[in-house]
N, C-alpha and C positions, 0 to 999 in steps of 0.2 A: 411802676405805679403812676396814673394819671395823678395830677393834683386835687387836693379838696376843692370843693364846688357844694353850690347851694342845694342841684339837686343829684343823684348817681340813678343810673337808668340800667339794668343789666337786659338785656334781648339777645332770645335763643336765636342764632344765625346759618344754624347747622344746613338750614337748605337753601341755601346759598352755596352749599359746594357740590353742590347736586346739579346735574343737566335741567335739560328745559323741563322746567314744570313752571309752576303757577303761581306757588309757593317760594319759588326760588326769588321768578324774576322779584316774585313785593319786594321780599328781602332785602334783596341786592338794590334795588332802583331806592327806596324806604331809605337804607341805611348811609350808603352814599350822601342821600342829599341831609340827610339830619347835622352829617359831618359838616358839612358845608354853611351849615346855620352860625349867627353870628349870634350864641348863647351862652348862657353860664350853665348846662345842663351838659354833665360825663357820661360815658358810654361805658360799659363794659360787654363787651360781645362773646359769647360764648360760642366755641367751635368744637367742632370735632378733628380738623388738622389746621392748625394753627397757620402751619407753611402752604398754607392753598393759595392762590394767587389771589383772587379776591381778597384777601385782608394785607396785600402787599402796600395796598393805597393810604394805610391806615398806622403805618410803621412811622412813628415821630409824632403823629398828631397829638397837642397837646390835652385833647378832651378824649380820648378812644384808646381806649385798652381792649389786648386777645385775651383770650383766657382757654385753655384746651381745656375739655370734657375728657374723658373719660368712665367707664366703656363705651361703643362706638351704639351699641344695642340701646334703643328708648328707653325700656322695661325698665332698664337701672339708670341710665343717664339720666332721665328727668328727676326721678322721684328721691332720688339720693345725690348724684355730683351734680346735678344743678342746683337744687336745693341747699345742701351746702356750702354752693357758692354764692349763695347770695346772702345768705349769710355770715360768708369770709370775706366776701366784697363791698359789706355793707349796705347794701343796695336801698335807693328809698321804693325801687318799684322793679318790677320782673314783667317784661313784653316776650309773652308766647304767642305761636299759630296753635291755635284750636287747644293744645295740652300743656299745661304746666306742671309742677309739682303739688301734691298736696300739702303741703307744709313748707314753707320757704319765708322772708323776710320780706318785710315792705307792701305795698299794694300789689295786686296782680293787674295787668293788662291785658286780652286777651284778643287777637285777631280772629275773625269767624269768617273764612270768606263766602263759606256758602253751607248750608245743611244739606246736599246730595247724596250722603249716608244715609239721611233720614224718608227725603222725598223719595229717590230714585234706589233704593240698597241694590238693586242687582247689576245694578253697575260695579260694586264692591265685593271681592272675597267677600263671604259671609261672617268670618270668625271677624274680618275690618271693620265689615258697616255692625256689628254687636259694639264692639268693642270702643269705637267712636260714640255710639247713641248713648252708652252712660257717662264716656268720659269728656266730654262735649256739655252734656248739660250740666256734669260737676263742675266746671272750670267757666262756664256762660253765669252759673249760679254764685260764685265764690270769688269773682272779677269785679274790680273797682269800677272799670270801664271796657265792655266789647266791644272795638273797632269793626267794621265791617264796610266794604266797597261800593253799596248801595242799599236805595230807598227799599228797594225789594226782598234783601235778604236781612233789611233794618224790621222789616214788618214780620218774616219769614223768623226769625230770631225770636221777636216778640212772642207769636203767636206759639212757639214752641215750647218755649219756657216760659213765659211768662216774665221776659228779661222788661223791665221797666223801657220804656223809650227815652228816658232821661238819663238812662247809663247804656245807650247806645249809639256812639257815634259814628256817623257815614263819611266816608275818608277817602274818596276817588282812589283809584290806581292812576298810572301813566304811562306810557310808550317811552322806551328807553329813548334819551334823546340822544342816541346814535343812530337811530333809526331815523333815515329818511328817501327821499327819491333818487332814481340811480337813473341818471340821465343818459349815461354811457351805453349805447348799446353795445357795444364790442364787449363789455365787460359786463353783462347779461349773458350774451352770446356764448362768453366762454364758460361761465357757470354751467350752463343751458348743456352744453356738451359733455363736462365733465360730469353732470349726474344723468345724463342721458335724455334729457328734452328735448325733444325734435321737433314740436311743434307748440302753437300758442295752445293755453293750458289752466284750468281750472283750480286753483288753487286752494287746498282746507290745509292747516298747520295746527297739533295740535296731538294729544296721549290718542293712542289707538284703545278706545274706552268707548265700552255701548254709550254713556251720554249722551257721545260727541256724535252718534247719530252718520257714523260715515257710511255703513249701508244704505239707509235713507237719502244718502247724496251721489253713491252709488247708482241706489234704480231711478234718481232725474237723471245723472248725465249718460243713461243707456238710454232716454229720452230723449233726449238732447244732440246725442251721438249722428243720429241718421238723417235730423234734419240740417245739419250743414253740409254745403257744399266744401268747405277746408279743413281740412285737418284738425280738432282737438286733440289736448290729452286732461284728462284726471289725474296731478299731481296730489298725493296726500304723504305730506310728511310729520315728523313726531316720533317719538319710541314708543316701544310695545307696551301692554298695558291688560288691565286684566281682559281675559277674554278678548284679546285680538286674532283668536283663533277662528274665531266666526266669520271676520270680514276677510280673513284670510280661503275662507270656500266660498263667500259670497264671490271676489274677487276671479277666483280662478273656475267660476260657471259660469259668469257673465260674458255675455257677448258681446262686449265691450273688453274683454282682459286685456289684449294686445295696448289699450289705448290707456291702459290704468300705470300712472307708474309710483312706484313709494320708495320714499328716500331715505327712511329708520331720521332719526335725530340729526337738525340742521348743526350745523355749527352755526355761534353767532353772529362769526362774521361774516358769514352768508347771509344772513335772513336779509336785509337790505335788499341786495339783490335778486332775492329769488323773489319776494314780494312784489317786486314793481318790475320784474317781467311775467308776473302772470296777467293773463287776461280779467280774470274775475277771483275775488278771494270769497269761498265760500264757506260756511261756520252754521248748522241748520242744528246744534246741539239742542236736545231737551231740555237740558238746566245746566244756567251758567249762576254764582253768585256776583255776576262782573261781565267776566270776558275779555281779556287783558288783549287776545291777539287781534280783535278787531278794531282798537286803538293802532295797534303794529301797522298794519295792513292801510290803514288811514293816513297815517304818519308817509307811507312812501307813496302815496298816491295810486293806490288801487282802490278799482272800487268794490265794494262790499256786498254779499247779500247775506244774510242772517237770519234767525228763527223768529218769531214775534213772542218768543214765551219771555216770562221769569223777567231777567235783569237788561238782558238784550237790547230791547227797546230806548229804554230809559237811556243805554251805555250811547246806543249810535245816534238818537234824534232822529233827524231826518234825511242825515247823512248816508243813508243804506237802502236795501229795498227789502224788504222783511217779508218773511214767509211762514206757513205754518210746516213747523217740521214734521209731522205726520204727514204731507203730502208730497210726495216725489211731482206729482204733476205741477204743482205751485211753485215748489224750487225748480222744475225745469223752464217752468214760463217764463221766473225773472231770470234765471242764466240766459236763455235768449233773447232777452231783450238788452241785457247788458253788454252778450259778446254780436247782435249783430245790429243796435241802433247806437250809433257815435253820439249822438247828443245825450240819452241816458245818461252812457260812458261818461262824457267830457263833465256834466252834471253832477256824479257821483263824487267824480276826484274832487274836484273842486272842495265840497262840500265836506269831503273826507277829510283832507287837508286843513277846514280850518275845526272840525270840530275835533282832530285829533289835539292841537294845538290849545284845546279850552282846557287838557290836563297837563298837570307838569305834577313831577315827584316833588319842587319846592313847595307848592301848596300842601301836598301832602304830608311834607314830613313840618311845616309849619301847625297844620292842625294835628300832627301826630303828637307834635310836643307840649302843645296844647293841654290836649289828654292826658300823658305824663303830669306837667302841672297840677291837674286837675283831679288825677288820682290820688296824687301824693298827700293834698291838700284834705285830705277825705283819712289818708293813712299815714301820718307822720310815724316814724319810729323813731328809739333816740338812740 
């Protein structure tokens, strides 16, 4: 048992033990740095396996406690053994993504990183995007405070529910600060081989999900494809995802397949490197509430091209070159100009580089506790 403290904080952590998703990295990058804070606020983390390596780092600390869940299924873990632990743990406040318990102890927190259930649903199982649109606005509506990753899904929130703007706080992501430039090429090289890159290479990272629009990035680089004299390829890596069956025929009718290559889910300790041996990292999603991987992509000095919609904009500055992703011709324009004029190129990184560096998870988890604070203060319990 952690010691008494002024405030106890419980946050569901469960997807942090989960591969690459979006959800995961907040998590993990989030909770890390809160640890690190030089405060009088306890943690209790709630997991689903307690012995996963991610919470190895958190064995001794004097503010951070595990807590396993039980069972492993939401349906009952939220609404029942989370719930009950927060009122075994005493908690003055409970930090969920999107769903909480209906009945639990202390204030609720609720992270919302984006409504894509609500804008885009056919990106979603059906029975998902139902099932999120009621439980989404219970938990937006029943929250002390909704965190959220930007101005756009702060407004997007609002307009939804009618969540007040004064119990919505906008809380940057950040780029794992292990993420950076891999200046080795021999140690590109050999990545480059062992997933089968043979040439320089277009980069998307990221769920194989209609959002993400990899078709649409698909028909620019069969655009793209004939007007160079050297060799491309279209890497697109990520795990499978609903309906990645579709880019899967797109893929295999194109007349470009040969030059398409996919890598299912990076490992982490790749991403570094495989980032800053591509040529151009490209991201032309419909709806992002953020966009976590094109800080990544920044962070090792690649440069960027991205969609102009939603949160995009906002996330890169001026650091990218922005397109409309309904247009393959638009995205192929700025991919040629990024892979065949070097000043563009030299331009981007730069610029990538330092607006990757305007985010860090310290800030974040500074104004995360912030909100804690600020909830608590709204719900004392005794």
């Amino acid at each position: 048992m952690v010691p008494s403290a002024a405030v106890r904080i419980g946050i569901d952590t469960h997807a942090a033990e989960r591969g690459p998703s979006g959800n995961g990295s907040y998590i993990r990058g989030l909770v890390c740095a809160l640890a690190r804070l030089d405060h009088d606020i306890e943690y209790v983390l709630y997991a689903l396996d307690a012995a996963h390596p991610f919470y190895a780092g958190f064995r001794g600390h004097p503010r951070v406690a595990v807590r396993r869940l039980w069972p492993r299924t939401a349906l009952a873990r939220i609404p029942l053994s989370l719930a009950a632990a927060s009122y075994r743990d005493r908690l003055d406040a409970l930090h969920v993504q999107y769903v909480g318990p209906p009945r639990h102890r202390g204030a609720l927190v609720v992270t919302i990183h984006d409504l894509a259930f609500l804008r885009i649903p056919q990106s979603f199982p059906w029975g998902q995007a139902l099932r999120l649109r009621w439980q989404v606005r219970a938990n937006a509506r029943r929250a002390a405070v909704v965190i959220t990753g930007s101005e756009y899904s702060k407004q997007d929130i609002r307009d939804a529910y009618g969540t007040a703007e004064s119990r919505i706080a906008v809380i940057p992501l950040a780029a794992d600060s292990a993420l950076a430039p891999v200046r080795d090429r021999s140690t590109i090289e050999t990545l480059e081989r062992e997933l089968g890159i043979a040439h320089r290479y277009v980069l998307c990272v990221g769920r194989l999900n209609p959002r993400k629009n990899l078709i649409g990035l698909l028909r620019a680089f069969e655009r793209v494809r004939p007007r160079l004299a050297d060799p491309v390829q279209l890497v697109i890596a990520g795990p499978r995802d609903y309906r990645a069956d579709d880019l899967d025929r797109a893929i295999a009718s194109s007349s470009c397949e040969k030059d398409v290559r996919r890598l299912g889910a990076v490992r982490q300790k790749d991403l570094s490197v495989l980032l800053s041996g591509a040529a151009v990292f490209a991201y032309p999603s419909f709806f992002e509430g953020f966009g976590l991987p094109l800080l990544e992509a920044m962070a090792c000095g690649t440069p960027v091209i991205c969609s102009n919609v939603t949160s995009l904009r906002e996330v890169v500055g001026d650091a990218a070159l922005t397109v409309d992703p309904s247009s393959p011709d638009d995205m192929a324009a700025a991919m040629l100009r990024v892979l065949g004029e070097p000043s563009v190129r030299a331009r981007l990184v730069e610029r990538g580089l330092q607006r990757a560096a305007q985010f860090s998870w310290h800030s974040a988890a500074e104004l995360t506790a912030g909100v804690y604070r600020r909830a608590v203060r709204g719900h004392r319990v005794a």
